[in-house]
C-alpha positions as CSV (number, residue, x, y, z in Angstrom):
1,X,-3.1,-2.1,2.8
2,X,-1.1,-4.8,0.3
3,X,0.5,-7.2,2.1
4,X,4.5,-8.1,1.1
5,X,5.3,-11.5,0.5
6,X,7.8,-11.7,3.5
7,X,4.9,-10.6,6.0
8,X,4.7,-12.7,8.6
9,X,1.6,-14.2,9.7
10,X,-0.1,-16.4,11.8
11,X,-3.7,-17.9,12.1
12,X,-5.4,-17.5,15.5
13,X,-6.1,-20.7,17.5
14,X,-9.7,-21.3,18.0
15,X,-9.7,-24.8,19.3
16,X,-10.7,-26.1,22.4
17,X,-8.8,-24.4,26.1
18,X,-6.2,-25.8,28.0
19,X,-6.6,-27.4,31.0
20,X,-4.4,-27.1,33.8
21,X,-1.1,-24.4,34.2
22,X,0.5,-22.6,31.3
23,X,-0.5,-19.7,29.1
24,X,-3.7,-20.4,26.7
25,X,-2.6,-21.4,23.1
26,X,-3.2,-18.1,20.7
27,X,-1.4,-18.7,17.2
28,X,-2.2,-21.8,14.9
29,X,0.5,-22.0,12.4
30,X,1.9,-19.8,9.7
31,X,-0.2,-18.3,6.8
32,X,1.4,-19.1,3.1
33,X,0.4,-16.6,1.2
34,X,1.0,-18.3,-1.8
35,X,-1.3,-21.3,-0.8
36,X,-3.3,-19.9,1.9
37,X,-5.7,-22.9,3.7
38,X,-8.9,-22.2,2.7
39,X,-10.5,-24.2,5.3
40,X,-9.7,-21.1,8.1
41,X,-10.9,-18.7,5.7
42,X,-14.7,-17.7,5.0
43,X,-15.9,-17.0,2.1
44,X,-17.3,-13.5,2.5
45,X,-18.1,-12.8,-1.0
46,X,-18.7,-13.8,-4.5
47,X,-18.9,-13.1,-8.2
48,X,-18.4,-14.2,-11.4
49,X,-15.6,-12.1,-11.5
50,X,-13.5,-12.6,-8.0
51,X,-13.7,-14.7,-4.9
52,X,-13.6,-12.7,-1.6
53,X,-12.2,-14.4,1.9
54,X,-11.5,-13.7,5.0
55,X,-9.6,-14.5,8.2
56,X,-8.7,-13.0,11.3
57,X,-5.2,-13.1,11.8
58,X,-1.9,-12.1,13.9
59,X,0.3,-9.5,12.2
60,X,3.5,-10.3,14.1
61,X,5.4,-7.0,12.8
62,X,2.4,-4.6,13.9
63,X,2.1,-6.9,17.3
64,X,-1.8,-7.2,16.3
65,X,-5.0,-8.8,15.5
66,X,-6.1,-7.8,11.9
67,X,-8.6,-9.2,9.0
68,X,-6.9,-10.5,6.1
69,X,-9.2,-10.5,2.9
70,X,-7.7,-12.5,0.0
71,X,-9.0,-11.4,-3.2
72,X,-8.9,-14.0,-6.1
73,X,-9.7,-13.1,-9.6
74,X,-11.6,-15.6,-11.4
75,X,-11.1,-16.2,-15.5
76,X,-13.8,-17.1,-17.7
77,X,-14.2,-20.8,-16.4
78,X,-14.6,-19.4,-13.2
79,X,-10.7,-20.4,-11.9
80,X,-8.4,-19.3,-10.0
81,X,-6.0,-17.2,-12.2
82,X,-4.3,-14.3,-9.8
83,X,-5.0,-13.2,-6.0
84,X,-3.7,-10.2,-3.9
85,X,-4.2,-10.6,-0.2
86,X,-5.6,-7.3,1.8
87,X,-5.4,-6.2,5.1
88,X,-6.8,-3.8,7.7
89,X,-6.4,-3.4,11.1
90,X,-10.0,-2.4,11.2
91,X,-11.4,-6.1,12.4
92,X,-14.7,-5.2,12.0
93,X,-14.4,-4.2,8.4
94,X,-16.8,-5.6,5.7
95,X,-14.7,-7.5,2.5
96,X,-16.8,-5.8,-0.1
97,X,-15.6,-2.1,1.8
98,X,-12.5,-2.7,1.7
99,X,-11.5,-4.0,-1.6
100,X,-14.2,-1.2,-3.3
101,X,-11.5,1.2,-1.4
102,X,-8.4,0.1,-2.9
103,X,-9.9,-0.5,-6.3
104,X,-11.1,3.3,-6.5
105,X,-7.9,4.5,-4.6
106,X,-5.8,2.6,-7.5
107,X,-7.9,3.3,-10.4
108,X,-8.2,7.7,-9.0
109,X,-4.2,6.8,-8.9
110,X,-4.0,5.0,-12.1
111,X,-6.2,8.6,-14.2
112,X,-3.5,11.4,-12.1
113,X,-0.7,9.3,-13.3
114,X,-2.0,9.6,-17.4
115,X,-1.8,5.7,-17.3
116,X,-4.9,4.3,-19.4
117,X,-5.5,0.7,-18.5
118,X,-6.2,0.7,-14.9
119,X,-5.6,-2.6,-13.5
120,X,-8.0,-2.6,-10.4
């Protein structure tokens, strides 16, 4: 699913437990989707074409863990030039399944509507 800019999300803490009373820590921060921290992502995938990441993250709207997978579309120098962040509630999801799904489900959606240039 495409995530909206408004979404709010948070990373997952995955430092070291507490010690002593109180409830474990869970969330890390907020995610900017704009300028995500690469340095909580993975890199799941690569080509000379787009950059593939992922993170597990909290989805405070669905009240849930999910895997985010920000896509980032490379230009000829091999740069950064657009993204599109991803999600799926299915945490155990590969990234290369998931985007291959919403590039054929937009380019099938792309041929019904008579539009020509697919942008997938």
């Amino acid at each position: 699913m495409l995530i909206a800019p408004a979404t709010r999300l948070r990373y997952l803490y995955e430092g070291p437990k507490r010690v002593g009373k109180g409830a474990p820590k869970r969330y890390d921060g907020k995610i900017d989707l704009k300028q995500p921290d690469f340095t909580r992502f993975e890199l799941a995938s690569e080509s000379a074409t787009q950059r593939i990441y992922s993170a597990s993250a909290n989805c405070v709207f669905l009240k849930a863990t999910i895997r985010l997978f920000y896509v980032q579309y490379l230009d000829a120098q091999g740069q950064g030039q657009s993204y599109r962040p991803y999600f799926s509630t299915d945490v155990d999801l590969a990234a290369d399944t998931l985007v291959s799904y919403y590039q054929a489900r937009f380019h099938r959606t792309a041929e019904a509507g008579g539009v020509s240039d697919s942008r997938c």
